[in-house]
Structures are given as C-alpha cells and as structure tokens.
C-alpha positions in Angstrom: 89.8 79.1 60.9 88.8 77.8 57.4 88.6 80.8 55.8 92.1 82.1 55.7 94.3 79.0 57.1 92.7 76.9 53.9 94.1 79.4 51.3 97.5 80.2 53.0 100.3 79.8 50.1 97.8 80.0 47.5 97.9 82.1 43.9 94.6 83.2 44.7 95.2 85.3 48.3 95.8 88.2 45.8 94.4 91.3 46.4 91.8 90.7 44.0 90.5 87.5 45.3 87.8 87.2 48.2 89.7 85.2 51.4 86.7 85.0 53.0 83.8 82.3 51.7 80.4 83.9 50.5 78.8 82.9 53.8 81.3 84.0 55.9 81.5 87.8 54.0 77.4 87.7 54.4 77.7 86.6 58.2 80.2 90.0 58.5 77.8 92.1 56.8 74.3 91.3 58.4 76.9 91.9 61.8 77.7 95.3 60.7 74.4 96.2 59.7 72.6 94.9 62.7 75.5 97.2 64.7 73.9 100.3 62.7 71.6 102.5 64.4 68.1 101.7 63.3 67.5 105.4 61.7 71.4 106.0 60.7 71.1 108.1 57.9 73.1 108.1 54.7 76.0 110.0 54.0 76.2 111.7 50.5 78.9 110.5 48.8 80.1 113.7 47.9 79.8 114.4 51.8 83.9 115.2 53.0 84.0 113.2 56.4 87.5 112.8 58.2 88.7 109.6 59.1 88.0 108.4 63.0 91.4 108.1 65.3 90.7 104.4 65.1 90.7 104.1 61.3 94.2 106.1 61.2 95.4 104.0 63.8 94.3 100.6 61.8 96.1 102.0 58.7 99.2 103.1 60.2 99.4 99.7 61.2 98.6 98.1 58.1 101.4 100.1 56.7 103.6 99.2 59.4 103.1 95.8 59.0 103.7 95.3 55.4 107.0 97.0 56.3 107.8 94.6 58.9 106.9 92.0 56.9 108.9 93.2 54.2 106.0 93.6 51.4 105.5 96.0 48.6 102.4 96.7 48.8 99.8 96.6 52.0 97.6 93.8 51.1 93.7 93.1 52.7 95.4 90.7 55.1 97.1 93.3 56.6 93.6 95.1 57.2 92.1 92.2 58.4 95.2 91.8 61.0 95.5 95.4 61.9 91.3 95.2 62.3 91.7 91.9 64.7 94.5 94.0 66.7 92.3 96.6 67.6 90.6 94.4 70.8 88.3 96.9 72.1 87.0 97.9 68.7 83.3 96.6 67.5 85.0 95.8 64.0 87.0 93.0 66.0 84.2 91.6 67.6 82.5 90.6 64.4 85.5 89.4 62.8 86.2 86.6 65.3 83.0 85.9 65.9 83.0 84.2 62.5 86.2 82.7 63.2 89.3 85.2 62.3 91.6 84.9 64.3 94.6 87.6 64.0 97.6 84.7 65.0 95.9 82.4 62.2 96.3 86.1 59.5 99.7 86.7 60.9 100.8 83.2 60.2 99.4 83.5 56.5 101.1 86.8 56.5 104.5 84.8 57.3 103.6 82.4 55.1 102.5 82.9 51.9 104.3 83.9 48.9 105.1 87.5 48.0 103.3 87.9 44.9 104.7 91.2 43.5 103.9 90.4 39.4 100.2 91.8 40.2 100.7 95.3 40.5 98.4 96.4 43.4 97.5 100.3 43.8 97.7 100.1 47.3 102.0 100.6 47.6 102.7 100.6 51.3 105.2 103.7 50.6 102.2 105.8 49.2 99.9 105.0 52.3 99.2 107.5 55.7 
C-alpha cells in the first residue's frame, strides 16, 4: 500500500496534493471508464441530477468521520475511506484493486498531522 502508507505524516497529504502516484490515479480512471456503458451518454453540465443514496451515504460518512476523528475540515482521505467502506459498491472494487486498503487510510487518518494553517473549503460543519 505504497500510495498512501509512503506519505503518512507528510506536509504534502494536503488537500491539494495528489496521494495517489500518476500511475496509480490512471489505473483508477481506465477502471472507471471501462465500468461505463459503452454508449453512456453525457450529461450537460447544466443538467440538475440528484445525488444516488450511495453518494449521500459516502458523505455523511466522510463528515462523520472527520468528526470522530476530531478534524476541521473533511479531507480526500476521508472520501477515500468512506469509498473503501462501502464493500458492495463498484467504486471499492477499483480502489483496492490498485492496492487501497481502508485500514492502511484509517491509520493515516490516525496518523498524520492536523494541518489546519491551509484553509480548505470543504469545513466538515458546512457538509450534508
């Protein structure tokens, strides 16, 4: 688990770094686009779609997890662990099969610094 294990304590798991490697964000994406329908159509992005049960539910708990782990501000590791939680989800599937690993996020979770001098516009108080 290379990817988030290597960068655990680190100034640059900020929300604005990547804490994933280049290959493993491109393995993730060819994943999620070969999970596409072949003729899926675009979306305007103007186009109001409501969120699925699932993406509420992965939120709330992203939310709920900064709060339990006494953060500000919900960071992308908390996505990446609520993601991971949700077992019977296609999202998880392709997030371990390139080696993520929620117990190896929630220990960098534990873990790392809280870095509240970069103000993030994600506040977990103003989330769901």
């Amino acid at each position: 688990m290379p990817n988030i294990v290597r960068i655990v304590g680190q100034p640059e798991l900020r929300p604005s770094h990547p804490f994933f490697s280049a290959e493993t964000a491109a393995a993730v994406l060819a994943s999620i686009e070969r999970s596409l329908p072949p003729t899926a159509e675009l979306i305007p992005l103007s186009k109001h779609m409501a969120p699925s049960e699932l993406t509420c539910a992965s939120l709330r708990q992203c939310v709920d997890l900064a709060n339990e782990l006494h953060y500000d501000e919900v960071e992308p590791l908390h996505l990446l662990a609520a993601l991971l939680s949700q077992q019977s989800a296609r999202s998880s599937d392709i997030l371990t099969a390139v080696g993520n690993h929620r117990e190896a996020v929630m220990e960098a979770l534990r873990t790392q610094p809280l870095l509240t001098d970069d103000p993030s516009p994600f506040p977990a108080s103003n989330i769901i």
